[in-house]
C-alpha positions, 0 to 999 in steps of 0.5 A, spaced: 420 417 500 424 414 494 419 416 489 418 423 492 425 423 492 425 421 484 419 426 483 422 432 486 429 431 482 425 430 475 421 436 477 427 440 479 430 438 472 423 439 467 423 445 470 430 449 468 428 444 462 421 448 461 423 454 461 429 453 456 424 450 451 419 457 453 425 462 450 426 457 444 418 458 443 417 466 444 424 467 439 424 460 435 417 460 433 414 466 434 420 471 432 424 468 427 418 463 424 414 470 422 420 474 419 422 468 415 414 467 412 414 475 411 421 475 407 426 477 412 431 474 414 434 472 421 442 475 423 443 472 430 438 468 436 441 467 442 437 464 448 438 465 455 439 459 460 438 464 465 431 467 463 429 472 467 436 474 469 439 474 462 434 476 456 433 472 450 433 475 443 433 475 436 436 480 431 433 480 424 432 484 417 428 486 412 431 489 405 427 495 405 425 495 413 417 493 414 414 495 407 407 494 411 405 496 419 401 489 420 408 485 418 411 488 424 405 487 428 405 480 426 413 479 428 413 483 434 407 479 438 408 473 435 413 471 442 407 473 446 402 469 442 407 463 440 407 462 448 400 463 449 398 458 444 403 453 446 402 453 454 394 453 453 395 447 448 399 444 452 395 445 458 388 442 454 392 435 453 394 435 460 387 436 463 384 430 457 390 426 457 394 422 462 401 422 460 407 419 463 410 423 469 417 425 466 413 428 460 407 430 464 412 434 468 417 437 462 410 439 459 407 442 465 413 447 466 414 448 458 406 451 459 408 455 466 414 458 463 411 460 457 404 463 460 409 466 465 413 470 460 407 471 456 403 475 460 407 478 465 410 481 458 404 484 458 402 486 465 409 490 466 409 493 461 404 497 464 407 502 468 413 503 463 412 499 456 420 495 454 420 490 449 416 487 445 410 490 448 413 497 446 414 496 439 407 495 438 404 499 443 407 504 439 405 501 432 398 503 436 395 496 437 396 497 444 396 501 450 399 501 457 392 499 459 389 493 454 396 491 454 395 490 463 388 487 461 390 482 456 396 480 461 392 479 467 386 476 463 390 470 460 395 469 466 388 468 470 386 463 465 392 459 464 393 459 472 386 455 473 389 451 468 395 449 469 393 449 478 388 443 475 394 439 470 399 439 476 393 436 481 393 431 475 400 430 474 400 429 482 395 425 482 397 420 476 405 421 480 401 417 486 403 424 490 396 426 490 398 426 498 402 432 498 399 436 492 397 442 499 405 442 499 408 442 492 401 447 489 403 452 493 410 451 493 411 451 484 405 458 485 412 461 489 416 461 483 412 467 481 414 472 485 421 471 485 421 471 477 417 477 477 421 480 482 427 478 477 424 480 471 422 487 473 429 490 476 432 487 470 427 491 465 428 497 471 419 497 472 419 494 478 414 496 484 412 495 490 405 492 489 408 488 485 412 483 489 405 482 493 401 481 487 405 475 485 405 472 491 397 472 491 397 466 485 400 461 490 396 463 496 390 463 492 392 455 490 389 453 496 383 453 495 383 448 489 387 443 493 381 444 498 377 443 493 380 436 492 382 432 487 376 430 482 381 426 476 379 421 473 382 415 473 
């Protein structure tokens, strides 16, 4: 019980930790990296600590606006893209490496949180387009419709991913026991942060909650299929 206790403490902490990371990637490195690269320069970056009830965001400039539409293309996905290619590499070297627990754990959350924001960026815009998703709905390289499409096609990627990395950081933890328990359990974030995340940005639906609880439900089937880790 003692190294249940430590993991969920450790699991507790890597979690608000992840998604503090998940805000820095989507403004750091995916907004503010690009509007440096494409000669503009950046005013002010504030990220949130209580994403998804406080929003992150980036205030920039460019001299003479966006001389050129791809530059603003390039800058207003670049925190979506940024969470996608940093939760699905993340998500490869948990699957081919066994990394301590501490780390495992904070990089699971990291690659959680910003497959998360990413994709559900996308999906609930749907309905009523905010954000990012907006500005490039507007600038015609999306639609409400491919812009749900690519939401849930990554989002059902990465869930795969990640439900098989936790499985392996449960099991290199020596709590492969209680994965039908915590599996379901870390799935059961999703629907309270959508439910968060939608009032906020006032698209919420009442198909939505339902939706988002599915993931968690879904995830026992992976605990049935047991856990085939290599040792």
């Amino acid at each position: 019980m003692r190294k249940l206790r430590k993991f969920l403490l450790v699991l507790a902490v890597t979690c608000f930790i992840g998604e503090i990371l998940g805000e820095i990637v989507h403004e750091v490195l995916g907004h503010g990296l690009l509007v440096i690269v494409l000669g503009g320069s950046i005013r002010s970056i504030y990220v949130s600590v209580l994403w998804p009830y406080e929003s992150s965001y980036i205030e920039f400039y460019f001299p003479r606006g966006f001389p050129e539409s791809w530059k603003a293309v390039l800058v207003y996905s670049g925190g979506i893209v940024a969470c996608l290619l940093t939760s699905f590499l993340i998500q490869v070297i948990l699957l081919l490496k066994k990394i301590r627990e501490n780390l495992s754990l904070l990089l699971f959350w990291t690659s959680y949180w910003t497959l998360i924001s990413s994709s559900g960026y996308l999906l609930l815009s749907w309905s009523r387009p905010f954000g990012d998703v907006k500005e490039l709905i507007e600038l015609g390289v999306l639609s409400g419709t491919s812009s749900a499409i690519l939401g849930f096609a990554f989002f059902a990627v990465g869930y795969i991913g990640l439900t098989e990395s936790f499985k392996r950081v449960l099991h290199y933890a020596g709590l492969g026991k209680w994965t039908h328990i915590f599996l379901p359990a870390i799935w059961l974030l999703l629907p309270a942060t959508v439910y968060i995340y939608s009032l906020k940005h006032d698209v919420l639906s009442l198909t939505y909650l339902p939706v988002s609880a599915i993931p968690s439900l879904l995830s026992r089937l992976f605990v049935a299929r047991g856990n085939n880790v290599p040792t």
